[in-house]
N, C-alpha and C positions, 0 to 999 in steps of 0.2 A: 712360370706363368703366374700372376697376379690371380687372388681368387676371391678380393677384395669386390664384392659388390655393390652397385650402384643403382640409385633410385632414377626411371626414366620416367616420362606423361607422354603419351601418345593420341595421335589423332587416329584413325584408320578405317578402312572403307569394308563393311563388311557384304562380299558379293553376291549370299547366300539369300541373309536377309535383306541386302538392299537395304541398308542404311547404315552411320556415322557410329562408331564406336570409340569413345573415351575411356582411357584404362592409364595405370599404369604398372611398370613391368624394372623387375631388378635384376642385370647384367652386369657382368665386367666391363665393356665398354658398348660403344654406342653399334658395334656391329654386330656384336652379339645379341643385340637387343632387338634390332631389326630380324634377323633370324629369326629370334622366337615367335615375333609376330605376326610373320612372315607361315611358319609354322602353326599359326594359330590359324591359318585359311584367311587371312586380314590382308589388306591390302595398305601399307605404309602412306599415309600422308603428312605428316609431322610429329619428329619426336623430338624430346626437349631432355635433359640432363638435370636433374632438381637439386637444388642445395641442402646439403649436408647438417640436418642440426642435431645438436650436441643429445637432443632426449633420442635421437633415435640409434644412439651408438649402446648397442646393448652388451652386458656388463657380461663378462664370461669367463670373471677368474675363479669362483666359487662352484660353478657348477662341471659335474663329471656327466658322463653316459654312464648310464644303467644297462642293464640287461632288459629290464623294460622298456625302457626306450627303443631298444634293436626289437622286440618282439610286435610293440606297437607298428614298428614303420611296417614288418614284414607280414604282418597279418592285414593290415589295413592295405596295403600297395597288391597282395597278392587276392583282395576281394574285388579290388577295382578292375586289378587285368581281366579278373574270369568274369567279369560284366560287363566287356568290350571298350573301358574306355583305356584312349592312350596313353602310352608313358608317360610323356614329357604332364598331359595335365592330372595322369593318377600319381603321380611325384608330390606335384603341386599341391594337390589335396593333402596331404599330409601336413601339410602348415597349420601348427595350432597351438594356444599358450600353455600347453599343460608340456608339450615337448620340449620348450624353453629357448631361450635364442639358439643356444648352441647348436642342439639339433635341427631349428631350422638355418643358422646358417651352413651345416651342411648337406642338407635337402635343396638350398638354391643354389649351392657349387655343384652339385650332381644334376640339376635340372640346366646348368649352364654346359655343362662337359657334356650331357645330352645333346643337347640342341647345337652343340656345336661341330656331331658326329663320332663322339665315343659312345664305346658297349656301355650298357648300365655294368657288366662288372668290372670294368676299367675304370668305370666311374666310381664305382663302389670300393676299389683296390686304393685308391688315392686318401682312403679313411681310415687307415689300419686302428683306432681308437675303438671306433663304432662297429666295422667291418675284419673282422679275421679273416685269414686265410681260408678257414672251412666255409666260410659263409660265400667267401669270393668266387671260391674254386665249385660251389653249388651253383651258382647262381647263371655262372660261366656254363656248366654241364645244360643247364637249363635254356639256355640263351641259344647253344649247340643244337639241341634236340628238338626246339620251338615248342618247349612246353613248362614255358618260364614260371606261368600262374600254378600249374601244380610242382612245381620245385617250389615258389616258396611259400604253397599251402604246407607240403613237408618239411620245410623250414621251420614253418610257424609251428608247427609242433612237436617239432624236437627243442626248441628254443622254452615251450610253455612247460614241459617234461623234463626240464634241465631246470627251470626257475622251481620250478613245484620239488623238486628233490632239494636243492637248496635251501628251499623255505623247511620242511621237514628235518633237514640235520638242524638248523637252527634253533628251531621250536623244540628238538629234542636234548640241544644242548644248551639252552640259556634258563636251566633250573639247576641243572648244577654250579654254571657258570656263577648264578646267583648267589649259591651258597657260599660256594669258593672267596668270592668278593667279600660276604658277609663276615665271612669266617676271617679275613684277613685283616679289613677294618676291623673289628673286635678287638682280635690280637693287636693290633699300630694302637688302638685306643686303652687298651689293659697297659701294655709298656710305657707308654708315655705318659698318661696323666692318673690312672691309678697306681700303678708299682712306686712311682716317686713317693705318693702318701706315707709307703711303709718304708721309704727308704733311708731316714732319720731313725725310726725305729728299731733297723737290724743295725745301722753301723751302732748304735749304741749297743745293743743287747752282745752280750758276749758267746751267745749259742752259738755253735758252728752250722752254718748254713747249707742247704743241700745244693748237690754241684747245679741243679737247674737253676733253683729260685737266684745264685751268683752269678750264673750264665743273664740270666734277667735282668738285674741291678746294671750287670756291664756294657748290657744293652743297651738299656737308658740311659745310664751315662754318656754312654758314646753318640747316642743320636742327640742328647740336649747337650754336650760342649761341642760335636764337630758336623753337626746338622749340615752344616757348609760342602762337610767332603763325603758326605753320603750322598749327597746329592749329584755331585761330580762323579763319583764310582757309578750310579745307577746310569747317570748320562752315559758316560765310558761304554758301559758295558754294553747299555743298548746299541748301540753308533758301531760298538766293534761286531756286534752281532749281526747289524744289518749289513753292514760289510761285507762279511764272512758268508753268509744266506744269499747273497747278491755274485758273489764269485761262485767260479763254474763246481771246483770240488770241494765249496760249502756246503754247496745248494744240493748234492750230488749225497754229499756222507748224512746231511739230512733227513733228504728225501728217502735214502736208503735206510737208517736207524727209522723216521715215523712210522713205516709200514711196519715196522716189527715190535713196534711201544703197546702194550697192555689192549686196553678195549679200543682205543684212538688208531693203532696200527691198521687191526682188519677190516673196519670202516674207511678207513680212509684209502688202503688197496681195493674195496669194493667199490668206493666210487670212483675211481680213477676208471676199473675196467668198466665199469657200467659207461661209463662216458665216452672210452675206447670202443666201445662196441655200437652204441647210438649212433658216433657219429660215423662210425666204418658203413654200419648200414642204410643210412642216410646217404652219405655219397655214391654205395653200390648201387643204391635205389634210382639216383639222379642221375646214370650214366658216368660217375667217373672212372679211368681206369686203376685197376686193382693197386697198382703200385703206387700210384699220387695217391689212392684216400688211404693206405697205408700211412703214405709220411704226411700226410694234412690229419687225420687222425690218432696218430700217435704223441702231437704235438699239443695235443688238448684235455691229455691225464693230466695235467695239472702238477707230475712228479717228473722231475730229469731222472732219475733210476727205472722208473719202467719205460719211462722213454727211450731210455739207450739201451735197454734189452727189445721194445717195439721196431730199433733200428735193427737188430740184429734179425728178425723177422722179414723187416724190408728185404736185407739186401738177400738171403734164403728165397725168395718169393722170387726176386729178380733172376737169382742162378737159375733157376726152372723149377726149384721144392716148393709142394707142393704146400700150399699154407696150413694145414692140419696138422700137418706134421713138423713146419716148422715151428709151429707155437708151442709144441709141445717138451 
């Protein structure tokens, strides 16, 4: 399916009020356009396919989705539903420049997939960037039960309780982070361009030197003649690291070693389960059943090691044990 949108200008008759309405409306093609309009309680009398200019091809290699972005759309769409207005134009609403093209062009795929008779979480499934599985598999529960506006008012604030903990580890960790940096420049600036001053100095003096201050000297030597191949080993190393973090029993002997490192270990197990648990009762709350928000919540510790013990959970839950006991 093409999801290339396009700009239409319509004429159309509206019944209600009794008179001509001029708009225009962006679709995939010209039938999907008339849908919408059509959808709109309008009655089609001429539509036209407008030509393409280069300022309005909006630029979208630079920009990612945020978390805020997902929190925006789901707070703003779930105030609209529980005010009565409809999907296809509380979608619509959401169109604004602070969201950025990317976001709205996939807010006008989703109002196209709408209107052309898919679930909003069908619709919503076709975005796995913006939209995760939890978010999907909510949304769906919600769509089930016909009580979509309070699913994702619960949405919106597990989402605002997920950002606000995140901003928290951060705030908590970018003073030492600071330091660290600090501390490091220092040292790059003490070996490079102070220690050389005295390094004329000691090779002349005939004192024997203590093992550190020659550890130093051989430092700077090595970064001023082969500046070249430190720079290749740091590349190396990085490239081989993302590698190895990126395969399954990298990412696996990682995730297992972080949780047990110093102060970084039990922070970082406590927000895994805090996040396991959020979203487990988030989904319970939503109607899912016990076994999907097991494995859609287990999937969002953020750690493949407590993941693959959260599987072991799953399939216990599945035999008939009873979940207290299997987690235990």
């Amino acid at each position: 399916m093409n999801n290339k949108l396009q700009k239409f200008s319509y004429i159309a008759f509206n019944n209600d009020e009794d008179n001509i309405v001029r708009d225009k409306i962006k679709a995939s093609n010209e039938k999907a356009a008339l849908l919408q309009i059509q959808q709109l309680g309008l009655e089609p009398l001429n539509i036209k396919k407008e030509a393409t200019s280069i300022l309005d091809i909006d630029v979208v290699f630079f920009e990612k989705i945020t978390p805020n972005h997902v929190y925006n759309f789901t707070r703003q769409l779930s105030v609209m539903l529980k005010a009565g207005v409809p999907l296809v134009e509380a979608i619509d609403s959401l169109h604004s420049d602070s969201a950025g093209p990317l976001v709205n062009r996939i807010i006008d795929t989703i109002i196209e997939d709408i209107s052309g008779g898919t679930s909003l979480s069908m619709a919503l499934k076709k975005h796995p960037k913006m939209f995760d599985s939890m978010y999907y598999n909510i949304v769906r529960a919600g769509e089930s039960a016909g009580v979509l506006d309070k699913v994702l008012f619960q949405l919106a604030d597990f989402i605002a309780s997920d950002l606000k903990l995140r901003m928290g580890i951060k705030q908590a960790t970018r003073y030492p982070a600071i330091v660290v940096g600090i501390t490091v420049l220092v040292g790059i600036f003490a070996v490079t361009f102070i220690l050389p001053q005295f390094s004329t100095l000691f090779a002349n003096s005939k004192i024997a030197l203590p093992l550190p201050t020659r550890i130093l000297l051989g430092a700077d030597k090595f970064i001023t003649e082969y500046w070249y191949l430190l720079i290749l080993i740091i590349g190396f190393i990085i490239g081989l690291t993302k590698v190895i973090l990126r395969s399954k029993k990298g990412s696996y002997a990682w995730h297992k070693t972080k949780i047990k490192l110093g102060i970084i270990g039990p922070i970082s197990l406590k927000m895994s389960i805090s996040r396991f648990i959020h979203v487990l009762e988030t989904l319970d709350r939503t109607g899912v059943p016990i076994l999907d928000s097991l494995k859609i919540a287990g999937k969002t510790t953020g750690n493949t090691y407590i993941e693959k013990n959260l599987s072991k959970v799953h399939q216990d839950v599945r035999m008939g044990k009873k979940l207290a006991f299997s987690s235990t």
